[in-house]
ChimeraX commands (.cxc) that place a marker at each C-alpha (Angstrom):
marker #1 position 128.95,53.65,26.13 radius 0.5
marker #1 position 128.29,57.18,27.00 radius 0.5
marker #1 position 130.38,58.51,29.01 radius 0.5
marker #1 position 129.92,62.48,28.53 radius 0.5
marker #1 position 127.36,64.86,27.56 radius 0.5
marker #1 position 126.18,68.43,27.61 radius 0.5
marker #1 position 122.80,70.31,28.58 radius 0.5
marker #1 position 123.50,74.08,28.27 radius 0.5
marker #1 position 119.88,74.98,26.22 radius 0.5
marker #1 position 117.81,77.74,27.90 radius 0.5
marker #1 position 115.89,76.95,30.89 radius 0.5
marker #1 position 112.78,78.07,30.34 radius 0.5
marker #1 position 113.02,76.25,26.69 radius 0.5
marker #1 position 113.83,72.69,28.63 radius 0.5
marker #1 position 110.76,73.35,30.63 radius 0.5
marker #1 position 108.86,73.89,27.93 radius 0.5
marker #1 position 109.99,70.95,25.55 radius 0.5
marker #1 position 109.94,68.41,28.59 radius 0.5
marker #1 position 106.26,70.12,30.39 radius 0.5
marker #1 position 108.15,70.01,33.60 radius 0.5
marker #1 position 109.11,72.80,36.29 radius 0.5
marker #1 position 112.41,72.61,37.12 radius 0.5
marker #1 position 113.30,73.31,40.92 radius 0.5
marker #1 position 116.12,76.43,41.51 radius 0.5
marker #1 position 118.25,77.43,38.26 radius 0.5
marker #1 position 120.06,75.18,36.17 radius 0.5
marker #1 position 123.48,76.02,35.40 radius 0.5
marker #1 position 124.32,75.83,31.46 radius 0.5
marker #1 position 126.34,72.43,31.82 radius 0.5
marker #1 position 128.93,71.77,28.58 radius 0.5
marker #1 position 130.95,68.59,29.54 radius 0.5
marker #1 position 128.75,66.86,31.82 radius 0.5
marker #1 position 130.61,63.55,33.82 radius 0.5
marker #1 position 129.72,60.69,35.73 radius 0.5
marker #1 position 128.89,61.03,39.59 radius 0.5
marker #1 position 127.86,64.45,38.67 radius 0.5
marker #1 position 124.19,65.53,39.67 radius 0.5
marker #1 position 122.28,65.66,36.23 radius 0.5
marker #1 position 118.68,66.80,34.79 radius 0.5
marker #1 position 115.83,64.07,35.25 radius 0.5
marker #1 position 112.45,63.51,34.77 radius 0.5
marker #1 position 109.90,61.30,36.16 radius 0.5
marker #1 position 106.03,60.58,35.94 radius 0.5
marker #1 position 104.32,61.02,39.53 radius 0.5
marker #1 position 100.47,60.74,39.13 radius 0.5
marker #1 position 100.64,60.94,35.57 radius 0.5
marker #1 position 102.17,64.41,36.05 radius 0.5
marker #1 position 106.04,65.01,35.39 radius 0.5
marker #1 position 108.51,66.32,37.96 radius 0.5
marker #1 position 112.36,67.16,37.48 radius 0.5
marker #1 position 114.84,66.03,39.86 radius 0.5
marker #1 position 119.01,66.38,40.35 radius 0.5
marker #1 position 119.95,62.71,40.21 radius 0.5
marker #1 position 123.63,61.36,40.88 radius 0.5
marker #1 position 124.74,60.12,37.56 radius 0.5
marker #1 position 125.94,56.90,37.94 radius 0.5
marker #1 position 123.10,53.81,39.31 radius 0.5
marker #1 position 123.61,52.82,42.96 radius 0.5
marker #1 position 121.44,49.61,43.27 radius 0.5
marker #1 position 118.91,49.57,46.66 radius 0.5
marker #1 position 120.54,46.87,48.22 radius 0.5
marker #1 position 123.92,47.87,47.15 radius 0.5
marker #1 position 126.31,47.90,49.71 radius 0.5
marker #1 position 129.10,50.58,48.89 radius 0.5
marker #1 position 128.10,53.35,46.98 radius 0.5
marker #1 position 130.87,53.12,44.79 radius 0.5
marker #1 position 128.94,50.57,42.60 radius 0.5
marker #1 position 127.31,53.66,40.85 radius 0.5
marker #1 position 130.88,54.51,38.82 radius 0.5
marker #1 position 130.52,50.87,37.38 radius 0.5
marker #1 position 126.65,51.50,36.50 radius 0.5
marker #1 position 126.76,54.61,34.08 radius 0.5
marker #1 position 125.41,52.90,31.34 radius 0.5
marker #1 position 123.07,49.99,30.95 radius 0.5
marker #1 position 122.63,47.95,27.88 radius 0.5
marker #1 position 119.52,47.43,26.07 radius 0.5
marker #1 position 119.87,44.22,25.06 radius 0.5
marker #1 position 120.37,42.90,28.60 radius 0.5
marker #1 position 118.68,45.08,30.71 radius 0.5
marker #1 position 115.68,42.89,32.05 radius 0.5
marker #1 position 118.47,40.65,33.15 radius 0.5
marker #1 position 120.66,42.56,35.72 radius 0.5
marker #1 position 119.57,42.35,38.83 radius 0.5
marker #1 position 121.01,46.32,39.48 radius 0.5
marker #1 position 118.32,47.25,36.42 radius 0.5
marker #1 position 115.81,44.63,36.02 radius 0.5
marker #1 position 113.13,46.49,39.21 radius 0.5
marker #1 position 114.23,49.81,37.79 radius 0.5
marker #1 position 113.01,48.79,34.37 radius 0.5
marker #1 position 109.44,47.93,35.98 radius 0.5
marker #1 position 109.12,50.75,38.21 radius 0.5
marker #1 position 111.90,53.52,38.33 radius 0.5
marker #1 position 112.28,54.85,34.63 radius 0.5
marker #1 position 112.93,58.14,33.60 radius 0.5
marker #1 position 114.21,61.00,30.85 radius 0.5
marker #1 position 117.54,62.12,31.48 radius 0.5
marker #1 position 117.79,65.34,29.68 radius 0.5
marker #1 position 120.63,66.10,27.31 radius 0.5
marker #1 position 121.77,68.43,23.56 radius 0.5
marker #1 position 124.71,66.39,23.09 radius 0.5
marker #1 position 127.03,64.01,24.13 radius 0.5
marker #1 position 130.28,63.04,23.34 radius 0.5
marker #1 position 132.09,60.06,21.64 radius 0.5
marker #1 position 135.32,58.98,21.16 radius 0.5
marker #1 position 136.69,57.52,17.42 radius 0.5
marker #1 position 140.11,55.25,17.79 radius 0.5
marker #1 position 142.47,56.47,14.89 radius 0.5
marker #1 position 145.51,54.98,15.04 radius 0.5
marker #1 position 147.36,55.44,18.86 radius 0.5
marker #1 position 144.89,58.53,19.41 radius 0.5
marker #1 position 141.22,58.91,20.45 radius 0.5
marker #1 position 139.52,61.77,18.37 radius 0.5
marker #1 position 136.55,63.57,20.48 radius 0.5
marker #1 position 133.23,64.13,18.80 radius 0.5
marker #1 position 130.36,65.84,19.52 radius 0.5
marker #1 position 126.79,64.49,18.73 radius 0.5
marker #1 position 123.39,65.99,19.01 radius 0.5
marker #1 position 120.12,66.56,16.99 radius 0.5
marker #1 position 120.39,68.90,13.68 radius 0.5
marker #1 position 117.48,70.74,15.20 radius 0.5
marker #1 position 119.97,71.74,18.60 radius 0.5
marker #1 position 116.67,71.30,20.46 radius 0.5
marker #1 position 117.46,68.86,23.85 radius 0.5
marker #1 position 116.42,65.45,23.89 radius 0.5
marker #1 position 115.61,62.78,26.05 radius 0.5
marker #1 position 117.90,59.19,26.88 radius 0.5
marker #1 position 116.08,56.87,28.25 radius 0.5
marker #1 position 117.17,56.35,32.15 radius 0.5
marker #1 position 116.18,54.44,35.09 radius 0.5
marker #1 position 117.06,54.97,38.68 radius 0.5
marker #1 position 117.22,53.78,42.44 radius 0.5
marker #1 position 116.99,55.05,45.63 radius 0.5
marker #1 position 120.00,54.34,48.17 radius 0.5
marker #1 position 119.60,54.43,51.99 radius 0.5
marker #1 position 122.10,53.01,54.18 radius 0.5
marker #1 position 121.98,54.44,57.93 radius 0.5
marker #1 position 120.36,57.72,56.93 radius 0.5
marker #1 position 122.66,58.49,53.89 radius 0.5
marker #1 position 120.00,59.10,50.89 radius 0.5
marker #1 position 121.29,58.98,47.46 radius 0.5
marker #1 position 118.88,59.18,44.28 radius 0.5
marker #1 position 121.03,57.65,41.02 radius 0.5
marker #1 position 120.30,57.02,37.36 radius 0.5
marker #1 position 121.61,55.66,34.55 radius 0.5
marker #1 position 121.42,55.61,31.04 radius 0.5
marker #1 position 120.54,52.93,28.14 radius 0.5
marker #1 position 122.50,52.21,25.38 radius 0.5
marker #1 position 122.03,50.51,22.21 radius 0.5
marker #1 position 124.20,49.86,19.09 radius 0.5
marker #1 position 124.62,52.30,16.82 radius 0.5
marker #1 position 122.84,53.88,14.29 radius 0.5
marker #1 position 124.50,54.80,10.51 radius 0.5
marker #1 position 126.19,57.92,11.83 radius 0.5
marker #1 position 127.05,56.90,15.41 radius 0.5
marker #1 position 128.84,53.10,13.79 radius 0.5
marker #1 position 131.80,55.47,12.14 radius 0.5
marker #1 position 132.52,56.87,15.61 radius 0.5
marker #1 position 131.83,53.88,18.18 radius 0.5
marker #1 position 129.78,50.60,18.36 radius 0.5
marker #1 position 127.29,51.53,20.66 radius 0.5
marker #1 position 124.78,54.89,21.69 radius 0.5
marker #1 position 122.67,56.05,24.22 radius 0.5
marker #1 position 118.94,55.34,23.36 radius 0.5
marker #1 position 116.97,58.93,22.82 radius 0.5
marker #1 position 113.13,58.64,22.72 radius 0.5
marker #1 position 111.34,60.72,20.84 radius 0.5
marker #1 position 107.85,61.85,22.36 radius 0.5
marker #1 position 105.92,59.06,22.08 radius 0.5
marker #1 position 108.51,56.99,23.32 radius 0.5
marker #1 position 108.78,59.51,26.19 radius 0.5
marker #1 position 105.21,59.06,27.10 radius 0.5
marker #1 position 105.27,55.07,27.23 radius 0.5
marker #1 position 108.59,55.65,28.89 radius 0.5
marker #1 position 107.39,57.62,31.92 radius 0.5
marker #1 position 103.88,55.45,31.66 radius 0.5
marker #1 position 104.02,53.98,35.39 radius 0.5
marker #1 position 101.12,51.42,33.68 radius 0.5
marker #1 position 103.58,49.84,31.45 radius 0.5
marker #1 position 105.32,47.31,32.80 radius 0.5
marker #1 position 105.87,44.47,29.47 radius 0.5
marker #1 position 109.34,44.63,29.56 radius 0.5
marker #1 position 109.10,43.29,26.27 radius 0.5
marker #1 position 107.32,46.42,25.05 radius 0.5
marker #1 position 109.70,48.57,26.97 radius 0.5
marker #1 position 112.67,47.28,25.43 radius 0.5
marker #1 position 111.28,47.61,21.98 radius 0.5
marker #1 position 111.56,51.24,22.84 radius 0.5
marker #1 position 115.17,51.26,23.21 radius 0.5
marker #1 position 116.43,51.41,19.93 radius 0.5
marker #1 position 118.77,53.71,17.89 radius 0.5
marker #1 position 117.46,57.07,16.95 radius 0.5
marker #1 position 117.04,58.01,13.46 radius 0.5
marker #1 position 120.51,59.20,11.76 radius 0.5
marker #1 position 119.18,61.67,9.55 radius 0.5
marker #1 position 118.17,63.77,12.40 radius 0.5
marker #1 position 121.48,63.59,13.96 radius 0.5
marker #1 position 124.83,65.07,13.42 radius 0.5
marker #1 position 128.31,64.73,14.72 radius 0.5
marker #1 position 131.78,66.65,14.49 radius 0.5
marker #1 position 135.49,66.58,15.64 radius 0.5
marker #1 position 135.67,68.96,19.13 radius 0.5
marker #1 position 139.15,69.58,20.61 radius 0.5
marker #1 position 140.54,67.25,23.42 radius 0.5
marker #1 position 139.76,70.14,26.07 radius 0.5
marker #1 position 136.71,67.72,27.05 radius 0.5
marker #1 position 139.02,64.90,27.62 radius 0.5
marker #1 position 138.59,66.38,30.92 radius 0.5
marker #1 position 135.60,66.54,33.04 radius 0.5
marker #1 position 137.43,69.81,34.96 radius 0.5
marker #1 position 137.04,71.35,31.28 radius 0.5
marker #1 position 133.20,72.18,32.15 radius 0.5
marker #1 position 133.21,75.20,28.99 radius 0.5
marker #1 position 131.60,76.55,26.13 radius 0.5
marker #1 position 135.23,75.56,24.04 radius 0.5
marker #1 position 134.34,71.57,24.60 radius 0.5
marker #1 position 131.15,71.90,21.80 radius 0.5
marker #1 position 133.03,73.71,19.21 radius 0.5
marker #1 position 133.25,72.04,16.03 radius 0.5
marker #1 position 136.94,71.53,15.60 radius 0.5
marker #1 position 137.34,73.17,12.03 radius 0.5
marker #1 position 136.11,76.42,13.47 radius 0.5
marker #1 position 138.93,75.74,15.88 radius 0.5
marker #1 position 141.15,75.43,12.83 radius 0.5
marker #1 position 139.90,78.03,10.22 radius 0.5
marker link #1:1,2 radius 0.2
marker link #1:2,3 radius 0.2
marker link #1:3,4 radius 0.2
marker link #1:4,5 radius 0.2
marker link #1:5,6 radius 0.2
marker link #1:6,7 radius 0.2
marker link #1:7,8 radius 0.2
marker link #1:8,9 radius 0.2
marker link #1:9,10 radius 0.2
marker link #1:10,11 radius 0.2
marker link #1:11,12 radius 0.2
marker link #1:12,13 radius 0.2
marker link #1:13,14 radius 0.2
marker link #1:14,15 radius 0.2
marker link #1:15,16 radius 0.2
marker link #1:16,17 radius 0.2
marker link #1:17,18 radius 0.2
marker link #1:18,19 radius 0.2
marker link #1:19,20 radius 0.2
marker link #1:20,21 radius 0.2
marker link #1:21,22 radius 0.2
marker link #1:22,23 radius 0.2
marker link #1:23,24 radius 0.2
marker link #1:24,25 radius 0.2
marker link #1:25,26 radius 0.2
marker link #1:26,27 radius 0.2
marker link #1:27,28 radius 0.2
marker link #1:28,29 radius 0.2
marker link #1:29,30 radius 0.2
marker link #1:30,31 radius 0.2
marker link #1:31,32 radius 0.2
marker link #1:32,33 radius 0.2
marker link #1:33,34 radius 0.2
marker link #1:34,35 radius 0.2
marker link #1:35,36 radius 0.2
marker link #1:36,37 radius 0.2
marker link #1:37,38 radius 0.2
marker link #1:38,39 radius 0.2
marker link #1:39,40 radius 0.2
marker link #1:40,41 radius 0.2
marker link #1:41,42 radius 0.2
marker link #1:42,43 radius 0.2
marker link #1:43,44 radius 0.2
marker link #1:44,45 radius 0.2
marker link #1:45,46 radius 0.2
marker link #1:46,47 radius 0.2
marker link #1:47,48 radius 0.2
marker link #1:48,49 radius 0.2
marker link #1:49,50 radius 0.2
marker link #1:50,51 radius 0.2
marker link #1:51,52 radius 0.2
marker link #1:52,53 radius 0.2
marker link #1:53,54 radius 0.2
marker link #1:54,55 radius 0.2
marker link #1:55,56 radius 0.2
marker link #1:56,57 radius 0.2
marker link #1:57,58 radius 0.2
marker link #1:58,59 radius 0.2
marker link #1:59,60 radius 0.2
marker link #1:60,61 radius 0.2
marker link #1:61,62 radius 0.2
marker link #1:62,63 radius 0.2
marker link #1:63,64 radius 0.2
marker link #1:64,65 radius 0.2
marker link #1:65,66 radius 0.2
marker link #1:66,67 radius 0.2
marker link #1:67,68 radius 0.2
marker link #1:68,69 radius 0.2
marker link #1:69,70 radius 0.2
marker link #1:70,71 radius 0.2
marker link #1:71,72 radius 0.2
marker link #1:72,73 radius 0.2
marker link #1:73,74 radius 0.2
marker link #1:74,75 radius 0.2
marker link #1:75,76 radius 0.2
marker link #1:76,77 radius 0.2
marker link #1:77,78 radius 0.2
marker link #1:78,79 radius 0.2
marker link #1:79,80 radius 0.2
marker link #1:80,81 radius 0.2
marker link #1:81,82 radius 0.2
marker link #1:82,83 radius 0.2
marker link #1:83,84 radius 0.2
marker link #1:84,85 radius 0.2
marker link #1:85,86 radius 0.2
marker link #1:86,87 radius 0.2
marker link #1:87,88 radius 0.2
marker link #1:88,89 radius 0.2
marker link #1:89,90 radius 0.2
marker link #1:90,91 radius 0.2
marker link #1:91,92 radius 0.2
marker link #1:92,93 radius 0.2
marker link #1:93,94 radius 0.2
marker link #1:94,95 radius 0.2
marker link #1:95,96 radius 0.2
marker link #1:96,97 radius 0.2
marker link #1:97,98 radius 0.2
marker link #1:98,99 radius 0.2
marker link #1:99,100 radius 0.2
marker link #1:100,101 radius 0.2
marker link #1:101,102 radius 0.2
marker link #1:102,103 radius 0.2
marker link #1:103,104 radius 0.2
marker link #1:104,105 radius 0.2
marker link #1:105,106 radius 0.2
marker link #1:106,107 radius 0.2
marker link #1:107,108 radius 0.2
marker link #1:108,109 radius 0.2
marker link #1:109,110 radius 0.2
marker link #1:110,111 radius 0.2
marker link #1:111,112 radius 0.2
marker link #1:112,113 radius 0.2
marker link #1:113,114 radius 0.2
marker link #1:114,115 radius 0.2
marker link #1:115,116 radius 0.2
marker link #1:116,117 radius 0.2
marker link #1:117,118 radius 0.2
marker link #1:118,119 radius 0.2
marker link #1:119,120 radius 0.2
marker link #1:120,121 radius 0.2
marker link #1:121,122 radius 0.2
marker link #1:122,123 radius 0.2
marker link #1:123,124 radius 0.2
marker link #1:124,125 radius 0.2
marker link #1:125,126 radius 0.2
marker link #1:126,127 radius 0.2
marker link #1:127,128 radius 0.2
marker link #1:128,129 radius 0.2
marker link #1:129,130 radius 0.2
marker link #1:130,131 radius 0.2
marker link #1:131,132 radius 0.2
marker link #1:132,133 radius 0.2
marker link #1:133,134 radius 0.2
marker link #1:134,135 radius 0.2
marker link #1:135,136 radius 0.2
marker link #1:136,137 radius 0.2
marker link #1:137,138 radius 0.2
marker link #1:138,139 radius 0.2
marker link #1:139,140 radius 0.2
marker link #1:140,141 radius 0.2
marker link #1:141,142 radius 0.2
marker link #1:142,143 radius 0.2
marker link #1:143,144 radius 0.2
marker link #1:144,145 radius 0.2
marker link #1:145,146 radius 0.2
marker link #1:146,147 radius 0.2
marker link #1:147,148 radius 0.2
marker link #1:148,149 radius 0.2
marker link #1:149,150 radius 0.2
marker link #1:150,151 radius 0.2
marker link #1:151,152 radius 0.2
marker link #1:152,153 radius 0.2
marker link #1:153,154 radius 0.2
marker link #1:154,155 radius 0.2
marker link #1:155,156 radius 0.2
marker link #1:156,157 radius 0.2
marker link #1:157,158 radius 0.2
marker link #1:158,159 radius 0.2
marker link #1:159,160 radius 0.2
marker link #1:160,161 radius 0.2
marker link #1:161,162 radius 0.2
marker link #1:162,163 radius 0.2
marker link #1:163,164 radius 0.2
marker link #1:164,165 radius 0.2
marker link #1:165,166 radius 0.2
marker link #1:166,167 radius 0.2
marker link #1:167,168 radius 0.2
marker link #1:168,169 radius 0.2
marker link #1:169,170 radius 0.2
marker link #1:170,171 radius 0.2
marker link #1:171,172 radius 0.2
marker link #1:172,173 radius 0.2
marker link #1:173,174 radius 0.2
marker link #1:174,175 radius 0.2
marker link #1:175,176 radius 0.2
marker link #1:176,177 radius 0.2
marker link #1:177,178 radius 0.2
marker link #1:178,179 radius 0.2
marker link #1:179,180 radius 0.2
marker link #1:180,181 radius 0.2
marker link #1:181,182 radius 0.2
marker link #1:182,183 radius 0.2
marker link #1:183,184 radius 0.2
marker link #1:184,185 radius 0.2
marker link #1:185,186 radius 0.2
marker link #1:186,187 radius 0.2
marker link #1:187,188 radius 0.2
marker link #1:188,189 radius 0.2
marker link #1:189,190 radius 0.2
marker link #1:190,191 radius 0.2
marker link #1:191,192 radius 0.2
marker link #1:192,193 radius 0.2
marker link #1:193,194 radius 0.2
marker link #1:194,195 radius 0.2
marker link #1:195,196 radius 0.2
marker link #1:196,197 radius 0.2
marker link #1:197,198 radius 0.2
marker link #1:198,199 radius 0.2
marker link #1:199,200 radius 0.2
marker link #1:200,201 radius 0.2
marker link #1:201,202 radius 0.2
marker link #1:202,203 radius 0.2
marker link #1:203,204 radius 0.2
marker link #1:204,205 radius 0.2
marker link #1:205,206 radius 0.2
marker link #1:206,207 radius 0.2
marker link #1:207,208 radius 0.2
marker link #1:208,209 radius 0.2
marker link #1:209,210 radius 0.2
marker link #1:210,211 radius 0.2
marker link #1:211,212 radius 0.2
marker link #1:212,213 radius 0.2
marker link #1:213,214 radius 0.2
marker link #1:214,215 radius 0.2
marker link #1:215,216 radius 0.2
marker link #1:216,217 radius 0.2
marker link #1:217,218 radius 0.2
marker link #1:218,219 radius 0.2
marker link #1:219,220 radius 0.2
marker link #1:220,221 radius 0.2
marker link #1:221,222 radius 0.2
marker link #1:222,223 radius 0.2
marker link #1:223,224 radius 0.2
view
């Protein structure tokens, strides 16, 4: 799963990579956590918008909110079968907008904390869906994001990783058109290794009050 990540690139550069105008400032974000308000990006009219989403998938019809801590993550291999994804994977996809995220590797009694992200720092895109909730005049717009197994890297550290599209993924992606969900899901697949890298952070991000710069530093600078 992914359960943490970070967004903390310049502004103007996310607008830039993503050809989107972001609404208001965006704070630089370093230990980003579920049923937090995140970075989105959708296709309206074949032109892209950015949106604050509620991290965490609240189905329509749901009827307690608190579905959405259960709904973080959807899997790839099975997401044209839940019914809290399968109309979101038609007709409510989007980017969610990320430089890193954060996995934990088992050794032993312990859990060591890693941070991943391309070896070009540039952000990238998971692929996302959302919903719209709206229960006696309470609105609340929710995504999620896919996951996949793991790539070469990401199988040393965990068995399975979100799904980050490069740009011609990101087109089809936000493509209101497409609708094969068998197409669509051939999109969500693990992203190259050799673009990637990944390294030991200290156990400060073990909690999401620990929103700082300290939760991306590679451990052995830590050490040295």
């Amino acid at each position: 799963m992914c359960g943490r990540y970070s967004l903390y690139a310049d502004m103007d550069f996310i607008q830039e990579e993503f050809d989107v105008t972001i609404p208001g400032t965006l704070p630089k974000r370093f230990n980003i956590a579920p049923s937090q308000d995140v970075l989105v990006v959708t296709a309206d009219g074949g032109k892209r918008k950015a949106h604050m989403y509620r991290w965490g998938l609240i189905p329509f019809w749901a009827k307690d909110p608190k579905i959405g801590y259960k709904m973080i993550n959807a899997r790839a291999e099975t997401v044209d079968e839940k019914s809290s994804f399968r109309g979101p994977l038609k007709t409510k996809r989007c980017l969610v907008i990320a430089d890193g995220f954060y996995e934990w590797k088992r050794e032993d009694k312990l859990k060591q904390p890693f941070h991943i992200r391309l070896k070009s720092g540039k952000p990238f895109a998971f692929a996302g869906l959302w919903d719209q909730w709206d229960h006696k005049g309470e609105i609340i717009t929710s995504c999620t994001h896919i996951t996949t197994i793991p790539n070469k890297l990401m199988e040393e550290i965990h068995d399975r990783m979100p799904v980050i599209l490069n740009r011609e993924a990101q087109d089809s992606w936000l493509d209101p058109s497409i609708q094969d969900t068998e197409y669509l899901k051939s999109l969500l697949v693990p992203y190259g290794s050799e673009h990637m890298e990944a390294f030991e952070v200290s156990p400060v991000v073990n909690s999401p009050r620990n929103d700082v710069a300290d939760c991306i530093v590679p451990l052995s600078n830590i050490s040295s």
